[in-house]
PDB file of N, CA, C, O and CB in Angstrom:
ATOM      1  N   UNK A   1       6.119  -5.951  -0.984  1.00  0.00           N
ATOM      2  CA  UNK A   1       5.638  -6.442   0.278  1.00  0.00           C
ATOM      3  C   UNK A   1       4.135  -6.632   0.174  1.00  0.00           C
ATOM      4  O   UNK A   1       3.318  -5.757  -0.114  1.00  0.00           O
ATOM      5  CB  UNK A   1       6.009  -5.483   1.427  1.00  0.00           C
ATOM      6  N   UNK A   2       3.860  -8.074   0.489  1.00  0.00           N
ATOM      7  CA  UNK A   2       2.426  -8.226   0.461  1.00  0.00           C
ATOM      8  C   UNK A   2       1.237  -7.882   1.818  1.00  0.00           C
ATOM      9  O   UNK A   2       0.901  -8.761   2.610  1.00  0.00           O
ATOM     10  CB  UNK A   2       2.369  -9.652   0.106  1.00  0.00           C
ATOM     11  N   UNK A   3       0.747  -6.534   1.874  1.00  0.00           N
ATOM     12  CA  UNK A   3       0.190  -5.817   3.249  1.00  0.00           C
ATOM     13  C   UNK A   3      -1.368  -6.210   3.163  1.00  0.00           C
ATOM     14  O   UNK A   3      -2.019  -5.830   4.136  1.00  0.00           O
ATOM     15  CB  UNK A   3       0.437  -3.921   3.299  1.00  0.00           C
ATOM     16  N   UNK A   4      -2.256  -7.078   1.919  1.00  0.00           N
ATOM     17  CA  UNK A   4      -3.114  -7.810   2.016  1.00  0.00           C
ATOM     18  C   UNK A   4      -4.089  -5.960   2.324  1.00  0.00           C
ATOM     19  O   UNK A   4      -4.342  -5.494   3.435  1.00  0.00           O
ATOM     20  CB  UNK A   4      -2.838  -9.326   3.246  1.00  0.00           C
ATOM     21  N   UNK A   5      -4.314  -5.517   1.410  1.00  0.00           N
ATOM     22  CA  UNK A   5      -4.756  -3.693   1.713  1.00  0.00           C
ATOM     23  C   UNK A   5      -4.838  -3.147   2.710  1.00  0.00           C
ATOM     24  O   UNK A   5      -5.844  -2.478   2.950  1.00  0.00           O
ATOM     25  CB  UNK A   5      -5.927  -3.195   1.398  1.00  0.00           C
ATOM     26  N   UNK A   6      -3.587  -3.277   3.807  1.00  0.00           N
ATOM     27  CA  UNK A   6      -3.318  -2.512   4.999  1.00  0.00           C
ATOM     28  C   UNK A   6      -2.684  -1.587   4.566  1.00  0.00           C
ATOM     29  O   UNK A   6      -2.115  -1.827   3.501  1.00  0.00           O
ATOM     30  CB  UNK A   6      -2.672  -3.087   6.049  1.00  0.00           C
ATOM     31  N   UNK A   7      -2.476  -0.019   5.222  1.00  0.00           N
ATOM     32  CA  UNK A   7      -1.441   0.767   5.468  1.00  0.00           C
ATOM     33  C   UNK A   7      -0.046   0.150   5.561  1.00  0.00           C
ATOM     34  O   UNK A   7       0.073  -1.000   5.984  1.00  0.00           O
ATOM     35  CB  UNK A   7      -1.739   1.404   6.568  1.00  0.00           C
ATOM     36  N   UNK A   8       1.040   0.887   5.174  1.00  0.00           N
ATOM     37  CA  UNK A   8       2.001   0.770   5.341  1.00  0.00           C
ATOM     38  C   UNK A   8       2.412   0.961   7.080  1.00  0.00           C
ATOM     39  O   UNK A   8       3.271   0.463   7.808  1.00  0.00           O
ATOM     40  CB  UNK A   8       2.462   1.533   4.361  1.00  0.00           C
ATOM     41  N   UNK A   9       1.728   1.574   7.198  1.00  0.00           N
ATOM     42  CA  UNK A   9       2.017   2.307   8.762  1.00  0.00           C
ATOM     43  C   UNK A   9       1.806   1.013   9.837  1.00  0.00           C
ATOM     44  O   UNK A   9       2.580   0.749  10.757  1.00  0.00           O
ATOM     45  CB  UNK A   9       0.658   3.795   9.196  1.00  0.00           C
ATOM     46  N   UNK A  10       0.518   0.241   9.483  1.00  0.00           N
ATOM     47  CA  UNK A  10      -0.283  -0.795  10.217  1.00  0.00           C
ATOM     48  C   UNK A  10       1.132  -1.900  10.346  1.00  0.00           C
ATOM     49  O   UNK A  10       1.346  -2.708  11.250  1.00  0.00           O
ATOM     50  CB  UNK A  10      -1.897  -1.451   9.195  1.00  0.00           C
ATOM     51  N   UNK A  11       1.774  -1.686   9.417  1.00  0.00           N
ATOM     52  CA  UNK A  11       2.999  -3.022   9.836  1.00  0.00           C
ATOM     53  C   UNK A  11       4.551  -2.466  10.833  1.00  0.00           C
ATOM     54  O   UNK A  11       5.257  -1.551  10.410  1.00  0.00           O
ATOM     55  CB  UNK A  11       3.768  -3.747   7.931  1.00  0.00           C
ATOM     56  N   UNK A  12       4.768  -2.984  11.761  1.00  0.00           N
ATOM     57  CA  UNK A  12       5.770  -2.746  12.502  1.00  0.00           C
ATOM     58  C   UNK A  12       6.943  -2.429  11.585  1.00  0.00           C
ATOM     59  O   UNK A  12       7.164  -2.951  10.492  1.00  0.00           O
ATOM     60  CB  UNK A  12       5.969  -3.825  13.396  1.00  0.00           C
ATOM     61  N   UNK A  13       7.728  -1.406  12.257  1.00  0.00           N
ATOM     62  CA  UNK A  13       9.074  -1.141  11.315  1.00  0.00           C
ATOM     63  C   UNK A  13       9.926  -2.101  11.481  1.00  0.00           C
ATOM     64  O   UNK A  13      10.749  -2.429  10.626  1.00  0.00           O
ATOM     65  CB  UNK A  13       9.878   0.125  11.575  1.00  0.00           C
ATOM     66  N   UNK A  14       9.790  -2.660  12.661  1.00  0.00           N
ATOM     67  CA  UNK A  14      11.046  -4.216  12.864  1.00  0.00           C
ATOM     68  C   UNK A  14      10.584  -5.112  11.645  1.00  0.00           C
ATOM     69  O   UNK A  14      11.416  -5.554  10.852  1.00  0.00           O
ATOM     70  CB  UNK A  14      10.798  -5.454  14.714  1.00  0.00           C
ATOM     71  N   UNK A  15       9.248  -5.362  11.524  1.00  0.00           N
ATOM     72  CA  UNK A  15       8.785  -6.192  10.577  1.00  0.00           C
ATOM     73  C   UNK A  15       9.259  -5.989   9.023  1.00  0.00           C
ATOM     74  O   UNK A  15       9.904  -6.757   8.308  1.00  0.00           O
ATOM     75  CB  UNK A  15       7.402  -6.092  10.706  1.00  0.00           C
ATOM     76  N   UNK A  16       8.605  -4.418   8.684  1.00  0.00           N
ATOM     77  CA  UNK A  16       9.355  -3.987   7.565  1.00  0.00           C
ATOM     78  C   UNK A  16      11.159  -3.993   6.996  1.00  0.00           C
ATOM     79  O   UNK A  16      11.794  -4.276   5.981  1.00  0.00           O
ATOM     80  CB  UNK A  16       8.953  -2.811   7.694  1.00  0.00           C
ATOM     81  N   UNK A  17      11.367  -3.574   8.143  1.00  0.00           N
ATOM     82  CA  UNK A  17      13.100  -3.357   8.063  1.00  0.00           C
ATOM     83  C   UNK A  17      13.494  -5.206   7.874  1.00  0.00           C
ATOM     84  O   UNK A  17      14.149  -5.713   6.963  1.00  0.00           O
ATOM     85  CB  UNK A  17      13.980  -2.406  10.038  1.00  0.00           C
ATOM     86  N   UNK A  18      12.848  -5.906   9.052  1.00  0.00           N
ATOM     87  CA  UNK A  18      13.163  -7.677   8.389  1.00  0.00           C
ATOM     88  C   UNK A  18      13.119  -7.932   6.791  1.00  0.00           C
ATOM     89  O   UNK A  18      13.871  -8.623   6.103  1.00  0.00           O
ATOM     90  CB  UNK A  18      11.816  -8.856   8.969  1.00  0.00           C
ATOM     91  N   UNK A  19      11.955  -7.124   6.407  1.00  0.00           N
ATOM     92  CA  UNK A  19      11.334  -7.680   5.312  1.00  0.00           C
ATOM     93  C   UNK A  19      12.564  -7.252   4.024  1.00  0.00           C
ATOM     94  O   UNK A  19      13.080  -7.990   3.184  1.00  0.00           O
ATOM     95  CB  UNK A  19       9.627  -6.976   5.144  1.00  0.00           C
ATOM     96  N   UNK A  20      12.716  -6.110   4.219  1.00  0.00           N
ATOM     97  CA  UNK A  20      13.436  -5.149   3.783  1.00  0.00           C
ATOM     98  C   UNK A  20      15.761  -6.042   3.492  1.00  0.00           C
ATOM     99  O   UNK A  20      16.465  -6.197   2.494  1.00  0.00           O
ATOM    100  CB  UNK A  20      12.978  -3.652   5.370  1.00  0.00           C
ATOM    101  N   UNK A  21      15.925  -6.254   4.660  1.00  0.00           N
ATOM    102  CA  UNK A  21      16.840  -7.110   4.731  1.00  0.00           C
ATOM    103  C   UNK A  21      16.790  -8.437   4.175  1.00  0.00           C
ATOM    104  O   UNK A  21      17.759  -9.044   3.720  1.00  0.00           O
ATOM    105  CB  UNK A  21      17.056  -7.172   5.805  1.00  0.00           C
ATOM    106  N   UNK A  22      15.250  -8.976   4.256  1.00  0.00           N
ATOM    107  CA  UNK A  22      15.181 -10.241   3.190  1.00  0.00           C
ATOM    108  C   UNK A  22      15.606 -10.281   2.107  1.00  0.00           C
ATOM    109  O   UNK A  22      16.533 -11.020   1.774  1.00  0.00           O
ATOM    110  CB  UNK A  22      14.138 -10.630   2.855  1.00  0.00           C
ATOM    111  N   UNK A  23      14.966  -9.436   1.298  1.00  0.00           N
ATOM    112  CA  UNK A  23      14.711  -8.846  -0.234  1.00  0.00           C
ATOM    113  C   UNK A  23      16.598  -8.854  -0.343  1.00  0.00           C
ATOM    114  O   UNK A  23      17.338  -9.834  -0.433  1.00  0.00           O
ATOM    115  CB  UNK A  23      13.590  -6.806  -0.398  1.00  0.00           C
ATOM    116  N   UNK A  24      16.940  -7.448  -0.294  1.00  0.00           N
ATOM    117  CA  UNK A  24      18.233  -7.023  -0.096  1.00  0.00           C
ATOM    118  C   UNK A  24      19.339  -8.327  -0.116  1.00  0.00           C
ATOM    119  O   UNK A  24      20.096  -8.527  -1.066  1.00  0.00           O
ATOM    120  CB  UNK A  24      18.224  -6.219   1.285  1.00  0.00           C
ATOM    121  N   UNK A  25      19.296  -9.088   0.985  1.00  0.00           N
ATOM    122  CA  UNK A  25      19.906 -10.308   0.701  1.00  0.00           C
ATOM    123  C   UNK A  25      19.590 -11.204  -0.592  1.00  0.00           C
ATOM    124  O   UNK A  25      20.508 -11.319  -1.403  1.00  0.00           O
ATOM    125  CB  UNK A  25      19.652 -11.028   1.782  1.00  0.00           C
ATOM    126  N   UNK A  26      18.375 -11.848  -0.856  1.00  0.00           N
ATOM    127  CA  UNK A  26      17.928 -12.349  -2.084  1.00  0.00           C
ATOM    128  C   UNK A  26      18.496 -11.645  -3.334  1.00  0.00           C
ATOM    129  O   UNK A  26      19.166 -12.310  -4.125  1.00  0.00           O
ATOM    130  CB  UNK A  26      16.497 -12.281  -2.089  1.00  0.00           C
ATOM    131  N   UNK A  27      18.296 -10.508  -3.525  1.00  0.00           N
ATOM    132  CA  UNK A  27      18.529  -9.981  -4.574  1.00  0.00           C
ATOM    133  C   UNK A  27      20.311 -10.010  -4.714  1.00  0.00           C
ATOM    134  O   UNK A  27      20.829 -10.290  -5.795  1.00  0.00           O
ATOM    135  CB  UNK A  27      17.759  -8.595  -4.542  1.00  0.00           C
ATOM    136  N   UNK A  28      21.071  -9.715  -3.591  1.00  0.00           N
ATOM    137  CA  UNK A  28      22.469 -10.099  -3.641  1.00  0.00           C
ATOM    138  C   UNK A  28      22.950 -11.106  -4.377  1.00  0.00           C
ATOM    139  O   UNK A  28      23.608 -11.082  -5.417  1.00  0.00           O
ATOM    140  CB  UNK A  28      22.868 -10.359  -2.559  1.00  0.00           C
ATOM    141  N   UNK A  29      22.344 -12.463  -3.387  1.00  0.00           N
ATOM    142  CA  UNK A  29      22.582 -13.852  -4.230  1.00  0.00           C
ATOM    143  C   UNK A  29      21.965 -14.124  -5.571  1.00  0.00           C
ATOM    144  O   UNK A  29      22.200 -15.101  -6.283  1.00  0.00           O
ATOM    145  CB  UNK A  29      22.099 -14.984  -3.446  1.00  0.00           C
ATOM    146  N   UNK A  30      21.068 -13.039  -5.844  1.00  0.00           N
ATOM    147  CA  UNK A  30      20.563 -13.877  -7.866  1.00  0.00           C
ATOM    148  C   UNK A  30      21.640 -13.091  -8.499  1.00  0.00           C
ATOM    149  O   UNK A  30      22.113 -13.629  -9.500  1.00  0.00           O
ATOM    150  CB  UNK A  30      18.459 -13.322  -8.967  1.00  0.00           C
ATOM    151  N   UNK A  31      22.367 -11.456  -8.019  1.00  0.00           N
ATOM    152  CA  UNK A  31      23.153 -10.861  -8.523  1.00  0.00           C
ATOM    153  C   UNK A  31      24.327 -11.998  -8.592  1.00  0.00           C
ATOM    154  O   UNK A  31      24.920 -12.151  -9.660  1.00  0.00           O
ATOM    155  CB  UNK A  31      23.323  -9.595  -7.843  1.00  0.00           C
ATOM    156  N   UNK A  32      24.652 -12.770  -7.489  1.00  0.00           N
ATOM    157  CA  UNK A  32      25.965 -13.268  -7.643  1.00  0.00           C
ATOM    158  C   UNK A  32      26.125 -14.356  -8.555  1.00  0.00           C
ATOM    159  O   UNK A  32      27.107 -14.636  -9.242  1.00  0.00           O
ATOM    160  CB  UNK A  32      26.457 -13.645  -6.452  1.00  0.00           C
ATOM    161  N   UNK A  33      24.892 -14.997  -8.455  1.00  0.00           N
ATOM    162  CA  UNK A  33      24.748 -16.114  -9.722  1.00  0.00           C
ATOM    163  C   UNK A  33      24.486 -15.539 -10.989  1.00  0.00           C
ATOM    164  O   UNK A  33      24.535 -16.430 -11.838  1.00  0.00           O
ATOM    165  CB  UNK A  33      23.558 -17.147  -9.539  1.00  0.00           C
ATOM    166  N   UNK A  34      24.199 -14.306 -11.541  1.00  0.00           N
ATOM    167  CA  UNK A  34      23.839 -14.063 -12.243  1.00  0.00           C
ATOM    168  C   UNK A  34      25.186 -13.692 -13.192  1.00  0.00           C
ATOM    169  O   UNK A  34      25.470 -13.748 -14.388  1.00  0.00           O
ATOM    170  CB  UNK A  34      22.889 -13.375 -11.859  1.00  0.00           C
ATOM    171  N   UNK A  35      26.016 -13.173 -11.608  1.00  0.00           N
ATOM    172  CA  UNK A  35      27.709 -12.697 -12.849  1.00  0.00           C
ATOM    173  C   UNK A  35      28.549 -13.389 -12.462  1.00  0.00           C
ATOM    174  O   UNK A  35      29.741 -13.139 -12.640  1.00  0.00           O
ATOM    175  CB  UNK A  35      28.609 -11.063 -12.848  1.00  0.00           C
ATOM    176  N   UNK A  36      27.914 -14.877 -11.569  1.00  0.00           N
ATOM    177  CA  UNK A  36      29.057 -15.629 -11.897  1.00  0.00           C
ATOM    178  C   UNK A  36      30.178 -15.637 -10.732  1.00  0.00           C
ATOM    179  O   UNK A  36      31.237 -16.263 -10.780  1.00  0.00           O
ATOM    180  CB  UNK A  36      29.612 -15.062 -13.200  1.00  0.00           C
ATOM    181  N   UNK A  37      29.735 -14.826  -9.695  1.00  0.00           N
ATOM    182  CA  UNK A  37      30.410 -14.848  -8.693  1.00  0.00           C
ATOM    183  C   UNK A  37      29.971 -15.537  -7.426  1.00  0.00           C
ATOM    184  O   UNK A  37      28.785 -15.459  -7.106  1.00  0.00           O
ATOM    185  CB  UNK A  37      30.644 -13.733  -8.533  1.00  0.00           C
ATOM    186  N   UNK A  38      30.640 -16.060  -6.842  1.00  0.00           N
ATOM    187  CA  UNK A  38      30.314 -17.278  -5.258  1.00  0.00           C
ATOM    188  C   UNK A  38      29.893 -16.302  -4.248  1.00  0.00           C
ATOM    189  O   UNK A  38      29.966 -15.076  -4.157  1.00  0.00           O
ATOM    190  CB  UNK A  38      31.974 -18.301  -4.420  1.00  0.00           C
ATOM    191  N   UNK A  39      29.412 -17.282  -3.494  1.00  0.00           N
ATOM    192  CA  UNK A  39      28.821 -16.443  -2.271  1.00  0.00           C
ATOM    193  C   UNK A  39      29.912 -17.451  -1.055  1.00  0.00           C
ATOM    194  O   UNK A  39      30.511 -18.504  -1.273  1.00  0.00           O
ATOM    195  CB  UNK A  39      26.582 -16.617  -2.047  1.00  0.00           C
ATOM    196  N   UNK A  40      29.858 -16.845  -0.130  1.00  0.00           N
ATOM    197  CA  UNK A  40      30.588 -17.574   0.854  1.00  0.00           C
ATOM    198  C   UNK A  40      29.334 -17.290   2.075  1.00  0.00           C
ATOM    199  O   UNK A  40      28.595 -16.308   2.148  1.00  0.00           O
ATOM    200  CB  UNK A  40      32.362 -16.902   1.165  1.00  0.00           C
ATOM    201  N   UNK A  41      29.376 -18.426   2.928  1.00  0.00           N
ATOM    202  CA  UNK A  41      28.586 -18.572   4.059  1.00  0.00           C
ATOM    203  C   UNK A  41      29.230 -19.041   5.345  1.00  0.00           C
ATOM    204  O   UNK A  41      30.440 -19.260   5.399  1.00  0.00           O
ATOM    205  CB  UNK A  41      27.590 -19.418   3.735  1.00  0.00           C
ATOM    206  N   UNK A  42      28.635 -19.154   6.107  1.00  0.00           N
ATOM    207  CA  UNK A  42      28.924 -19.905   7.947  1.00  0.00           C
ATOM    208  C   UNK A  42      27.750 -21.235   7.521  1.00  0.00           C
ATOM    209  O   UNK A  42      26.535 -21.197   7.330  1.00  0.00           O
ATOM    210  CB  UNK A  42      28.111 -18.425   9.960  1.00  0.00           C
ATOM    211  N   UNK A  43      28.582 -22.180   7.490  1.00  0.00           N
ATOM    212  CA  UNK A  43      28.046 -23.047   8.134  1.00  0.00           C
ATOM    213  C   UNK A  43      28.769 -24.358   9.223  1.00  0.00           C
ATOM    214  O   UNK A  43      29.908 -24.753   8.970  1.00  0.00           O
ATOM    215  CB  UNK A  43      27.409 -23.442   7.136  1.00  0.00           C
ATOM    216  N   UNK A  44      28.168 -24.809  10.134  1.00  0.00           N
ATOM    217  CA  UNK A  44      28.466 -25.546  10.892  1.00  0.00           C
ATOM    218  C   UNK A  44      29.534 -25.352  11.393  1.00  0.00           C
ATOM    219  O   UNK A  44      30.388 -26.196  11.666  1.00  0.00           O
ATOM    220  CB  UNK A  44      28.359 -26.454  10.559  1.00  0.00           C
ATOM    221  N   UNK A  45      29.582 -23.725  11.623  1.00  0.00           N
ATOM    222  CA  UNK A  45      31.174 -23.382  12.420  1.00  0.00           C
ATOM    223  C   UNK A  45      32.474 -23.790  11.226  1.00  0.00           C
ATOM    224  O   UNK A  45      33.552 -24.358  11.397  1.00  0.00           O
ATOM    225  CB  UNK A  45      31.425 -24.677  14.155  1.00  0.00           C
ATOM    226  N   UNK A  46      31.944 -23.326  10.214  1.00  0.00           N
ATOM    227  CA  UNK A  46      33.283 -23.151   9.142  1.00  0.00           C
ATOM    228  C   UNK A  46      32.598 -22.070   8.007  1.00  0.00           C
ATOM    229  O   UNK A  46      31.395 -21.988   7.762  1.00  0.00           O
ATOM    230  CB  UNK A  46      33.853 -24.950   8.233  1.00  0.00           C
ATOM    231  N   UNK A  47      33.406 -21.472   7.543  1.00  0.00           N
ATOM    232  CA  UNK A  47      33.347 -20.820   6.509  1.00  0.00           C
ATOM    233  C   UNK A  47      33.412 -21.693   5.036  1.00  0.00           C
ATOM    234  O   UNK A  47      34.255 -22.540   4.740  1.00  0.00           O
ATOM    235  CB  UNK A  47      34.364 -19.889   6.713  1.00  0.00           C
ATOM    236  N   UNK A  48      32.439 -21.295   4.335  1.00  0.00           N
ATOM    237  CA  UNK A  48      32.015 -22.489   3.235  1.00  0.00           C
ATOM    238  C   UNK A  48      31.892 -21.685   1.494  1.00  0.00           C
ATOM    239  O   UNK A  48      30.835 -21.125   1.205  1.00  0.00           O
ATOM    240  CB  UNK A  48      30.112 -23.251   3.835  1.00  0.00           C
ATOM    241  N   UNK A  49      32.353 -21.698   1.089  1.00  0.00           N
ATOM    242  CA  UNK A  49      32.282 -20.907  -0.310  1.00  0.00           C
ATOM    243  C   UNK A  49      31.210 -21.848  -1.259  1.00  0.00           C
ATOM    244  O   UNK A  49      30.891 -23.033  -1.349  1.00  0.00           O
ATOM    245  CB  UNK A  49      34.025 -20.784  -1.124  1.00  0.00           C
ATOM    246  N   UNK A  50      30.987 -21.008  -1.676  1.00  0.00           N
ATOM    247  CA  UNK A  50      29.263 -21.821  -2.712  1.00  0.00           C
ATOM    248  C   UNK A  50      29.574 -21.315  -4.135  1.00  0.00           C
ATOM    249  O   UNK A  50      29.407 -20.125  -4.406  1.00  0.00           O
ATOM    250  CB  UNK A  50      27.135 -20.939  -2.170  1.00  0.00           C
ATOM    251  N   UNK A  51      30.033 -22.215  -5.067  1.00  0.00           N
ATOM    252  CA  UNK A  51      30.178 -21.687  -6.405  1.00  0.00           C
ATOM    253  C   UNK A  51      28.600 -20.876  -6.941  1.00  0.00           C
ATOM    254  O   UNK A  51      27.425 -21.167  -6.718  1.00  0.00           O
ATOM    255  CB  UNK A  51      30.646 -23.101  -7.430  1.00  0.00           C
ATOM    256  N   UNK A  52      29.223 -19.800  -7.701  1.00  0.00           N
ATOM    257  CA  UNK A  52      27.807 -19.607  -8.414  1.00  0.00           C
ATOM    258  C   UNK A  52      27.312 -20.540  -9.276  1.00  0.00           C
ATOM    259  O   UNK A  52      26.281 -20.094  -9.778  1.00  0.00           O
ATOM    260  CB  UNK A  52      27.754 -18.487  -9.179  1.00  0.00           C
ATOM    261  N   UNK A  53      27.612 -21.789  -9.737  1.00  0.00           N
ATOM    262  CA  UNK A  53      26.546 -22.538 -10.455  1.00  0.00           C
ATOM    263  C   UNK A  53      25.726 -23.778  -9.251  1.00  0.00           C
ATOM    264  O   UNK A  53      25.101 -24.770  -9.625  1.00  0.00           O
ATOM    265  CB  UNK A  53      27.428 -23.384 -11.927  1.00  0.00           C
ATOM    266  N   UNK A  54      25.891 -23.482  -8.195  1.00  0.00           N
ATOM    267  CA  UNK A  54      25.475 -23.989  -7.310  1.00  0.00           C
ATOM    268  C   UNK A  54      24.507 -23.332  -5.996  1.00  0.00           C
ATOM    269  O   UNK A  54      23.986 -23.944  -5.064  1.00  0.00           O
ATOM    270  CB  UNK A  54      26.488 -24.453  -7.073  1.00  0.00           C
ATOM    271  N   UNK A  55      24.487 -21.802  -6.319  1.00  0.00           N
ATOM    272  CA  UNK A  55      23.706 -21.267  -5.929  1.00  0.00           C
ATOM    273  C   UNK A  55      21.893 -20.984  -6.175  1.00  0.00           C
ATOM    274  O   UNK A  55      21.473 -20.429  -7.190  1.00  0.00           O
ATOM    275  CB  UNK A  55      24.383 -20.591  -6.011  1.00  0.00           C
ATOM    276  N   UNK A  56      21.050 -21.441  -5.139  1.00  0.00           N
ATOM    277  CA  UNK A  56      20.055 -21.807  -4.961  1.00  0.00           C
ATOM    278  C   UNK A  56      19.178 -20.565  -5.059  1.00  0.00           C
ATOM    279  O   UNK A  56      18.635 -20.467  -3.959  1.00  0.00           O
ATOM    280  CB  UNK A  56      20.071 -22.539  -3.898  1.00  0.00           C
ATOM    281  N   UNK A  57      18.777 -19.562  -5.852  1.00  0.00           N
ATOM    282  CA  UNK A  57      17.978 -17.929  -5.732  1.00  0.00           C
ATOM    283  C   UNK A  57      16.475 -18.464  -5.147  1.00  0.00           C
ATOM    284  O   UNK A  57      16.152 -19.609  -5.463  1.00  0.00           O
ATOM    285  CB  UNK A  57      17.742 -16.879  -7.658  1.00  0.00           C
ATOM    286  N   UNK A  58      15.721 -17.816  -4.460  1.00  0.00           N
ATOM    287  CA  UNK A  58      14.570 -18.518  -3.936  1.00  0.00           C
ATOM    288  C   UNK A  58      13.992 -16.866  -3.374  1.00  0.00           C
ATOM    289  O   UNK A  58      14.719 -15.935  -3.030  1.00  0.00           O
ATOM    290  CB  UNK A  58      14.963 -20.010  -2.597  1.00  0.00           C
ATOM    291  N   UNK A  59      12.450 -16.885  -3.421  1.00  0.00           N
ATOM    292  CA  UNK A  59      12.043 -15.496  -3.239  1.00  0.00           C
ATOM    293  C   UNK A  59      12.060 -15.469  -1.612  1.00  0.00           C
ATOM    294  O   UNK A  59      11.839 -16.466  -0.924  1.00  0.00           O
ATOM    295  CB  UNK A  59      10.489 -15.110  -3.995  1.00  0.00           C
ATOM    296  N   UNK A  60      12.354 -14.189  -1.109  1.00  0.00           N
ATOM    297  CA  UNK A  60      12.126 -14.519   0.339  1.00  0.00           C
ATOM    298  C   UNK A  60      10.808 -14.642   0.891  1.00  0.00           C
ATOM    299  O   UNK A  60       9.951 -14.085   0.205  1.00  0.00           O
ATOM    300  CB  UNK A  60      12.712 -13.601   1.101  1.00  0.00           C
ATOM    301  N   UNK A  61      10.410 -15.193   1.897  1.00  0.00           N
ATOM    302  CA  UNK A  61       8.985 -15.694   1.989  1.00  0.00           C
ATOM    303  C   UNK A  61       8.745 -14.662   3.882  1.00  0.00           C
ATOM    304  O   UNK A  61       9.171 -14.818   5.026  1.00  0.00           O
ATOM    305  CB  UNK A  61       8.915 -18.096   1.944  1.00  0.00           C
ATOM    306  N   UNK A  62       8.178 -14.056   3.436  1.00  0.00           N
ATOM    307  CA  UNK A  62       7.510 -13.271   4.909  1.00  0.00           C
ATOM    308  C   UNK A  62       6.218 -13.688   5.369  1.00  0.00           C
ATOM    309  O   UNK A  62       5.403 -13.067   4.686  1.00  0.00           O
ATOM    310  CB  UNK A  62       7.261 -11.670   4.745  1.00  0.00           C
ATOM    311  N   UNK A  63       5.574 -14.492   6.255  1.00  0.00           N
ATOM    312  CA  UNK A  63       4.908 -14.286   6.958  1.00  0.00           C
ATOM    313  C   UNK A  63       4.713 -13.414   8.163  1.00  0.00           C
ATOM    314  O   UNK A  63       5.700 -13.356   8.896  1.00  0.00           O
ATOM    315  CB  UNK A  63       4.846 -15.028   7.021  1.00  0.00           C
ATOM    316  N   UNK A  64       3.447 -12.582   8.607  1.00  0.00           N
ATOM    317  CA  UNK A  64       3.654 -11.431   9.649  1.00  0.00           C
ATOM    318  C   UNK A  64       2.216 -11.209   9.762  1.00  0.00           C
ATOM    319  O   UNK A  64       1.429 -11.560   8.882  1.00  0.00           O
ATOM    320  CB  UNK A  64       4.608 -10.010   9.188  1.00  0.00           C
ATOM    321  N   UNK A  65       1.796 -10.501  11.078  1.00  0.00           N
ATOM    322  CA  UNK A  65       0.266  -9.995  11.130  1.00  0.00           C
ATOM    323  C   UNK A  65       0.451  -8.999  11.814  1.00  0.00           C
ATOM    324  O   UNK A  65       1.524  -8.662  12.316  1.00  0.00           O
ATOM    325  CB  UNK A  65      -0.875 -10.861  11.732  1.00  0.00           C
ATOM    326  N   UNK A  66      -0.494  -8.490  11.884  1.00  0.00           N
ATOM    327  CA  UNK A  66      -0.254  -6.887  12.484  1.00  0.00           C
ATOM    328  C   UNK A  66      -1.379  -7.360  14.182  1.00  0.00           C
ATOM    329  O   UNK A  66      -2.463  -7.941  14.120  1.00  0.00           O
ATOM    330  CB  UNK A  66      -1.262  -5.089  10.921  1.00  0.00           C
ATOM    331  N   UNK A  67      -0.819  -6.983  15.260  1.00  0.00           N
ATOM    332  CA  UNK A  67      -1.655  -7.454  16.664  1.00  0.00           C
ATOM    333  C   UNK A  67      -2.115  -6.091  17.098  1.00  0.00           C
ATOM    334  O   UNK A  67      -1.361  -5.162  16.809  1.00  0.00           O
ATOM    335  CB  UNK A  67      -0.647  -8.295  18.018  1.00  0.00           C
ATOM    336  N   UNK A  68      -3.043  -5.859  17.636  1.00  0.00           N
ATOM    337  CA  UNK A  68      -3.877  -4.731  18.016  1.00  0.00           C
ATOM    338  C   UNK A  68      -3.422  -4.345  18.960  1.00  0.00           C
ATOM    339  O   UNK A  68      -3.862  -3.304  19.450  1.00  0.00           O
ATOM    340  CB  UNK A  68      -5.131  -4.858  18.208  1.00  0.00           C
ATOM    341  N   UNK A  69      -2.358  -5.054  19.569  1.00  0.00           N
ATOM    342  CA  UNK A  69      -1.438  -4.600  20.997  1.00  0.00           C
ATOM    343  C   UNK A  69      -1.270  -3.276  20.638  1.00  0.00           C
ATOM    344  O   UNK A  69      -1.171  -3.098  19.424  1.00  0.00           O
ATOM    345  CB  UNK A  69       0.189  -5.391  21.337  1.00  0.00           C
ATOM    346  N   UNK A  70      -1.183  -1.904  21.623  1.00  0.00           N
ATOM    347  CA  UNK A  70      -0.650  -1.241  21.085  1.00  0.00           C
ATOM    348  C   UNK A  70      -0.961  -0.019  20.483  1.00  0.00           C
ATOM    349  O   UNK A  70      -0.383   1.066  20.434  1.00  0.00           O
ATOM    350  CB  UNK A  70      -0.329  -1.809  20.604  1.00  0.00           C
ATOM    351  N   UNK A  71      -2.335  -0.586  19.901  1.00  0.00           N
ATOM    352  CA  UNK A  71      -2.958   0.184  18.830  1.00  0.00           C
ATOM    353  C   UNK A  71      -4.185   0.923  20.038  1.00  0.00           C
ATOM    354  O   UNK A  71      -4.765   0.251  20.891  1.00  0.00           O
ATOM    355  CB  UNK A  71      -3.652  -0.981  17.287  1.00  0.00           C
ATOM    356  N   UNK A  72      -4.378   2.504  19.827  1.00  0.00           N
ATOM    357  CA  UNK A  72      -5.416   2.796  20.683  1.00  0.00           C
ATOM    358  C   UNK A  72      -6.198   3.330  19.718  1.00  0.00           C
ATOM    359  O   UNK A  72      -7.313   3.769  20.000  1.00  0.00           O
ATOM    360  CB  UNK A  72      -5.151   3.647  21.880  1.00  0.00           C
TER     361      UNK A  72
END
C-alpha cells in the first residue's frame, strides 16, 4: 500500500480493508491464470465464464487521501 510516508493509522480502515480486498481479488485472478483455471463473473445480468487464457491480471490501482475531518 502506497501511504506516500503517512502512518498506517492516518488511513481509514474502510479505506484499508478496500485496499486490502483489491489486492486479495487480483492476486486470485493471476492465481487462476497462472494454473490454468477460469474465473467466472456477472456480467450484464448473466453469469459469464472467462477462460484462463483470456484472463486480463492488472495491478489494483487505489487512489485515497486522508481528510482532516475528524482528526482533533
Amino acid at each position: 500500500m502506497k501511504t506516500k510516508n503517512r502512518k498506517l493509522s492516518d488511513i481509514p480502515l474502510e479505506v484499508r480493508a478496500e485496499e486490502a480486498l483489491k489486492k486479495a481479488v487480483a492476486d486470485t485472478i493471476a492465481d487462476h491464470k497462472r494454473t490454468g483455471d477460469p474465473i467466472v463473473i456477472w456480467r450484464d445480468g448473466k453469469v459469464v465464464k472467462i477462460p484462463a487464457d483470456q484472463i486480463e491480471v492488472r495491478e489494483p490501482q487505489t487512489n485515497y487521501s486522508v481528510s482532516s475531518r475528524g482528526k482533533k
